[in-house]
KELUM-732222 format. One record per residue (C-alpha): residue in three letters; y, x negated, z negated. Coordinates in steps of 0.05 Angstrom, whole numbers, padded with zeros to 5 digits, always signed. Example, Ala and Ser with C-alpha at 12.3 -4.5 7.8 and 13.67 -1.06 7.14 Angstrom:
! KELUM-732222
ALA-00090-00246-00156
SER-00021-00273-00143
This chain:
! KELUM-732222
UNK+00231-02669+00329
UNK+00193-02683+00268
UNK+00207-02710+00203
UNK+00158-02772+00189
UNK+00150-02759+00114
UNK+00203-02822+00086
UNK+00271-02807+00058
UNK+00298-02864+00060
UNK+00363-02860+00020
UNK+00418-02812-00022
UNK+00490-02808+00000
UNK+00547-02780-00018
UNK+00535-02720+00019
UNK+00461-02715+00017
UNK+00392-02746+00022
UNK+00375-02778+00092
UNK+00296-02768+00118
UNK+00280-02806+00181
UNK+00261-02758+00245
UNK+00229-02776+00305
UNK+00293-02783+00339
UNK+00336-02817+00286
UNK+00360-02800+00213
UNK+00365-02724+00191
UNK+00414-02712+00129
UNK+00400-02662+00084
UNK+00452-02636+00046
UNK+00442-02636-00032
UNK+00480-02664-00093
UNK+00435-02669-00144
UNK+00475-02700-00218
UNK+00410-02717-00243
UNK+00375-02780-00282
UNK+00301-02754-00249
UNK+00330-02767-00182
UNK+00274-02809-00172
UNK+00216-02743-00179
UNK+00257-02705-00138
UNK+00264-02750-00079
UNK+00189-02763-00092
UNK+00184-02686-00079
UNK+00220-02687-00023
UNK+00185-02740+00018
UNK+00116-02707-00004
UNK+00146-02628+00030
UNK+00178-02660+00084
UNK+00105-02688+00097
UNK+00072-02636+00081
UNK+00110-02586+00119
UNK+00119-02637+00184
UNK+00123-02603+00255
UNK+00126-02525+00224
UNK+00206-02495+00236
UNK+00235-02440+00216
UNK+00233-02371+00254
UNK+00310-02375+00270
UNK+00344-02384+00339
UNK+00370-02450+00315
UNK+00300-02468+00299
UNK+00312-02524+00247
UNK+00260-02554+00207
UNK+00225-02514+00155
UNK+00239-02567+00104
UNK+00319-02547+00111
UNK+00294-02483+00079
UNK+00260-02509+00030
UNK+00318-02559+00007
UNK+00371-02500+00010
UNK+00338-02466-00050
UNK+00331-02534-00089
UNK+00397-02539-00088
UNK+00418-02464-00103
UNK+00373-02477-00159
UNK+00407-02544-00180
UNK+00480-02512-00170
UNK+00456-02455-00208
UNK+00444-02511-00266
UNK+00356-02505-00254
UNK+00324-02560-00283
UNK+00285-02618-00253
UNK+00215-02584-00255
UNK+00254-02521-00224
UNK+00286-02562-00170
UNK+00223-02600-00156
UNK+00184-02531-00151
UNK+00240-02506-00106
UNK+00221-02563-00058
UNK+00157-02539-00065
UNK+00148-02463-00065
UNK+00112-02452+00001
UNK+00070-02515-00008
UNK+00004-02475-00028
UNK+00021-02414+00021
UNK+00036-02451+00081
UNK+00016-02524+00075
UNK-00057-02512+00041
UNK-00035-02557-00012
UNK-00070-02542-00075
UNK-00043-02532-00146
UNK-00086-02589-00172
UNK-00052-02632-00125
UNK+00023-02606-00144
UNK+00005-02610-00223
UNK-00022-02687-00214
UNK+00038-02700-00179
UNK+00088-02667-00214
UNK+00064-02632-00276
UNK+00043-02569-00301
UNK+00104-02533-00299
UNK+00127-02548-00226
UNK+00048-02518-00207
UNK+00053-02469-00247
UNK+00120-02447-00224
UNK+00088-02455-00147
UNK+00034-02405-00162
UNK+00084-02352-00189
UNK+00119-02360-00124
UNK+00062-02352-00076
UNK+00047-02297-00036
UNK-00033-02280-00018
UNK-00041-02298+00057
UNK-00101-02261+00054
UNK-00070-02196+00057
UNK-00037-02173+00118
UNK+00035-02181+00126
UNK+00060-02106+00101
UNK+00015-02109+00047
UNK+00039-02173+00025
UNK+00112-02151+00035
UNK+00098-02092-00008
UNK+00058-02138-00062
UNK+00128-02182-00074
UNK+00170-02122-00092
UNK+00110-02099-00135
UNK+00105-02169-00170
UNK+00177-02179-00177
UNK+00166-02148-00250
UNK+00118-02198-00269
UNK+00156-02264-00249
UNK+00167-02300-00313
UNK+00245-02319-00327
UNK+00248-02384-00290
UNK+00198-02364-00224
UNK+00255-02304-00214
UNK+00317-02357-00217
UNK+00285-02392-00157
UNK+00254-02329-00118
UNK+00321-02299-00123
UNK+00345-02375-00095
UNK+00280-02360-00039
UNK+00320-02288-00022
UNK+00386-02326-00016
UNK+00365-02371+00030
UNK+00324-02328+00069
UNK+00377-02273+00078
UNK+00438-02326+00095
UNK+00384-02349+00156
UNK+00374-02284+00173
UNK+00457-02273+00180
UNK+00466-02338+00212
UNK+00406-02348+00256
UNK+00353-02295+00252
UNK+00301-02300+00305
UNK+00318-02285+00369
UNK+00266-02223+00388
UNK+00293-02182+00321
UNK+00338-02114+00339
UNK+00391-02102+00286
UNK+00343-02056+00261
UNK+00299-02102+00237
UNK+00354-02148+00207
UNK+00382-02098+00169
UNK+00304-02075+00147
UNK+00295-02145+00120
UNK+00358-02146+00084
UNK+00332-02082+00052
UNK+00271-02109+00029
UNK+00301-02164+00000
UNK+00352-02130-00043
UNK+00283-02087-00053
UNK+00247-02149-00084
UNK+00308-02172-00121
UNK+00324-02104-00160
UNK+00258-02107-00196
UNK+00261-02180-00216
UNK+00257-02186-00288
UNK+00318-02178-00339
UNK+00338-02257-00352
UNK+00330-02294-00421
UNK+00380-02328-00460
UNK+00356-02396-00416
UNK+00361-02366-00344
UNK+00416-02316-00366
UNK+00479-02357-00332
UNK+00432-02375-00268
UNK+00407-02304-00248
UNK+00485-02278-00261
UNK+00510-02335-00212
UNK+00456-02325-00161
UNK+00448-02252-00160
UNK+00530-02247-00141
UNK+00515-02295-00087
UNK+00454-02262-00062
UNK+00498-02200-00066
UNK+00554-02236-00018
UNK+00497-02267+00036
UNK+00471-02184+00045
UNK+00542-02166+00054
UNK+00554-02212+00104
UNK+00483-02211+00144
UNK+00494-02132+00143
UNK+00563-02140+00165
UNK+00538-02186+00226
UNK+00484-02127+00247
UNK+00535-02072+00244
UNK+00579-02123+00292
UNK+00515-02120+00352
């Protein structure tokens, strides 16, 4: 299965993409007059990002990730350039897109935004862990609303359907790490204030219940 890069129209209960094998609805419910940018982002990730899937036993497509924390962010009353760089957070770490291409296509602030929220693939994959808890400090107010949105997502997927080779151990060490990252985030400002107080009591509830699920194995 394989998304082919169009979505083809908004519903009432989401956007619809066209797979391989018929019409995949994402779930979002975005109140917004730049409806248009963001479905323009969407068909550009889902493109981008075509054939890679995420780690989990239900093995969905990676682009379900990546539409979940749009619309924390939106819910969490994010902006257009935050949704859009939502969409878009692993598109220069994992789809060798560059940030000249996300800042012709949808501005300085959604590339910008992008940059904050990538990780150096360079390093190895401790070391890279380690750098996200150690950068966490440096995230400017609206790059923490949606890497605490990232966490969220990441953390419910990892209660729900975490890969299928991880012990409970390792469930609960990710968890860990998360909450890790998340506890040096910046303080908020006045703007992001409402967001990070919303988000951080649901990323609270998602470790509680992925924790719960490993001390149920």
């Amino acid at each position: 299965m394989a998304f082919d890069g169009r979505v083809t129209r908004i519903e009432t209960a989401g956007i619809a993409c066209n797979l391989d094998d018929g019409a995949y609805l994402i779930p979002m419910d975005f109140r917004t007059p730049d409806v248009g940018r963001i479905m323009l982002a969407m068909a550009r990730v889902i493109s981008w990002h075509d054939g890679q899937r995420r780690k989990g036993e239900a093995n969905e497509p990676y682009a379900v990730h990546l539409c979940h924390v749009a619309q924390l962010v939106a819910e969490a009353g994010g902006d257009t350039d935050m949704i859009i760089a939502a969409l878009c957070h692993d598109a220069i770490e994992d789809a060798n897109v560059s940030r000249d291409t996300l800042e012709m296509l949808f501005g300085e602030g959604v590339a910008s935004l992008v940059v904050e929220l990538t990780d150096d693939k360079t390093l190895p994959k401790d070391a890279r862990k380690q750098a996200q808890i150690d950068n966490a400090p440096k995230k400017s107010p609206r790059a923490a609303v949606l890497k605490l949105c990232d966490k969220i997502s990441n953390v419910s997927a990892v209660g729900s359907s975490p890969p299928k080779d991880w012990s409970s151990e390792r469930r609960a060490a990710y968890v860990e790490w998360a909450e890790a990252v998340v506890a040096r985030l910046p303080e908020p400002d006045a703007d992001t204030a409402h967001a990070r107080a919303f988000l951080e009591r649901e990323f609270e509830d998602v470790c509680r219940v992925a924790l719960h699920k490993v001390e149920l194995l």
